[in-house]
N, C-alpha and C positions, 0 to 999 in steps of 0.2 A: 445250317442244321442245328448249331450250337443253341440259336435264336429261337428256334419253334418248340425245342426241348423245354427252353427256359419260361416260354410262355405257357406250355399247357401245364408246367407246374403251376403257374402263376395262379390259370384258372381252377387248377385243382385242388388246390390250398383254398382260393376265396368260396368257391361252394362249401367246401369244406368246412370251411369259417359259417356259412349261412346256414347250414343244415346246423352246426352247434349252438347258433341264436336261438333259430327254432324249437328245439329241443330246451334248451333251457326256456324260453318262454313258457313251453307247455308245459314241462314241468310244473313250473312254480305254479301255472292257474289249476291244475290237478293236487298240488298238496295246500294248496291256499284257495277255497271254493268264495266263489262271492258272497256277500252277506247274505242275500236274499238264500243262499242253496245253505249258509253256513247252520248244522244242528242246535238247537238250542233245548238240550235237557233236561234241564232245572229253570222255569219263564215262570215269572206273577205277572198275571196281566189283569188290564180291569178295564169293565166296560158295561155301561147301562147300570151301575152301581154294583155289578156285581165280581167278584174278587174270583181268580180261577187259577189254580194250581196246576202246570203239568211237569209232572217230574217221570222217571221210569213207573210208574205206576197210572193207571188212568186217572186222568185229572178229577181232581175234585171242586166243585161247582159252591159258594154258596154267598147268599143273598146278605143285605146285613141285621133281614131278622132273624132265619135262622143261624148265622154266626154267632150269634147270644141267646139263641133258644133257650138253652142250660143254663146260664152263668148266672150270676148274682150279683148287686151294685147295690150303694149304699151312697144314700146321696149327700155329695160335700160339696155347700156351700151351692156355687151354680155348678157343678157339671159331678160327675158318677165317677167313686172310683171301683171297676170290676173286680170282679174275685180275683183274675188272673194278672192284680198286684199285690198280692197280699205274698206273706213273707213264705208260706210252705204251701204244699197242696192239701191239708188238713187241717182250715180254717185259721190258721195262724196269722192274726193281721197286724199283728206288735210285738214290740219287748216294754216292759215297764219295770223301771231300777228308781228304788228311792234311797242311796247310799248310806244315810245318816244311820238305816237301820239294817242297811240288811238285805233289802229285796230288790230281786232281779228276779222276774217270771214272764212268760209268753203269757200274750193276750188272743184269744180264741173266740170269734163270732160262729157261730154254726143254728141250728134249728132248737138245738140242745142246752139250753145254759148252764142247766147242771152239769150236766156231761162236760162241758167246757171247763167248767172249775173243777172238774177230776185233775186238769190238768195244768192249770193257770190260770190267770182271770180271765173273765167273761164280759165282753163289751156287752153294756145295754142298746139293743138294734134301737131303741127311739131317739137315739143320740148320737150325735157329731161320730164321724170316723177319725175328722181331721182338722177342720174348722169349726171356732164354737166350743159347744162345752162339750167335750167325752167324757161321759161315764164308766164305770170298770166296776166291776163287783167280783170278792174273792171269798174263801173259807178263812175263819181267823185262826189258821194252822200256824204253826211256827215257821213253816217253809212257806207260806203267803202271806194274807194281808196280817197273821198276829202281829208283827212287828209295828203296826200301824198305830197302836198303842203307846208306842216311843217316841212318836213324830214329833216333831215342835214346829212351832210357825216360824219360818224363812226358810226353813229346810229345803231342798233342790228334789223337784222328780221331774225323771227323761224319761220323754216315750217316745220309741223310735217304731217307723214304719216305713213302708215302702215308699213313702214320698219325704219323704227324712228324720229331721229328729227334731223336737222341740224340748224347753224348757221351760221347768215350771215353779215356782217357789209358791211355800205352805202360806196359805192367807185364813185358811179357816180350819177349825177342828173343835168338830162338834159330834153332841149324842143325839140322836134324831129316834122318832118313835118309828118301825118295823113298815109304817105304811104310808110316811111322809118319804114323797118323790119331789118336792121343791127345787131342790139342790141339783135335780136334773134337767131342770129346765134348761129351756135354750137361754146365749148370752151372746151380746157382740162383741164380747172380746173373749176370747181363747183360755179356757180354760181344762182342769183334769179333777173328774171327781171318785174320789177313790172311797166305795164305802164294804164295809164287813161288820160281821155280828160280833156281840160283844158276849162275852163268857161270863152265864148266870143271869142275864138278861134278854128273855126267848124276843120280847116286844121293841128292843132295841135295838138300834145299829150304831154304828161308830162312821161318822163321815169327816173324808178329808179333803178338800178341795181346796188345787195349788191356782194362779194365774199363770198367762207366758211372762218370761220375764227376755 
């Protein structure tokens, strides 16, 4: 008797054992779904060139000429740099500091040049962003380019931007007539031409142009 007792414990423990494998296996494939079943909420995917968001919101779809429908580029060197590297969302695409005197002000591309020098300098759109020669143009305020009056040749200007910071030493400083654009010309080597008007001379300007050093 003792024997048969002891056996259907035996078989009643190892079911018991199997039904608890069970149950854990199922388990785990219930709280751990296969990849194929697993949610994917936030996916970039791409296909046929075109780029497709699905987030909790319905995905948005778009091509890569409407992806820049809007935007704006400036072209440097071989390839474009977009608006959406420039330093702020409100045409900010540099800083420009020439220490000797004084000046640190943002630099401002937009449609508006004036408008831009409301606020800092104003890059000329037919010149370098980045390679080459950049132009700048400012008011001869005491809080912009006045100070440009004090400059001397070797003097240092930094112009920093989204693609980093270069440097510049004074190589020229000159008074140019109001409609000579020479000094903007393009160049193969890297340069910054920084010009403003001169006080009591409508027909004038005052230009300073550093090289990279």
């Amino acid at each position: 008797m003792n024997m048969d007792i002891r056996k259907k414990l035996l078989m009643t423990v190892g079911m018991l054992a199997v039904i608890l494998v069970l149950v854990c296996i199922g388990g785990y494939f219930i709280l751990h779904p296969t990849p194929s079943e697993t949610p994917l909420p936030n996916v970039i995917t791409a296909r046929d060139g075109a780029v497709t968001i699905t987030a909790d919101i319905p995905p948005e779809t778009q091509t890569p000429d409407t992806a820049w429908k809007d935007s704006t580029s400036w072209a440097i060197g071989s390839f474009t740099l977009p608006e959406a590297a420039a330093l702020d969302g409100k045409g900010c695409i540099g800083i420009i500091t020439v220490p000797s005197v004084g000046i640190q002000m943002q630099v401002y591309e937009t449609d508006d040049a004036m408008e831009d020098m409301k606020h800092g300098a104003a890059h000329f759109k037919n010149t370098s962003a980045w390679e080459g020669n950049i132009g700048l143009s400012g008011h001869n305020y005491r809080s912009q380019f006045g100070p440009l009056t004090r400059v001397k040749n070797g003097d240092i200007i930094a112009y920093e931007t989204a693609l980093g910071t270069r440097y510049y030493q004074v190589s020229t400083i000159a008074e140019i007539a109001d409609d000579d654009w020479s000094y903007l010309d393009r160049t193969d080597d890297n340069r910054i031409t920084l010009i403003t008007c001169i006080v009591g001379k409508d027909d004038k300007r005052l230009v300073v142009q550093g090289t990279e050093i």
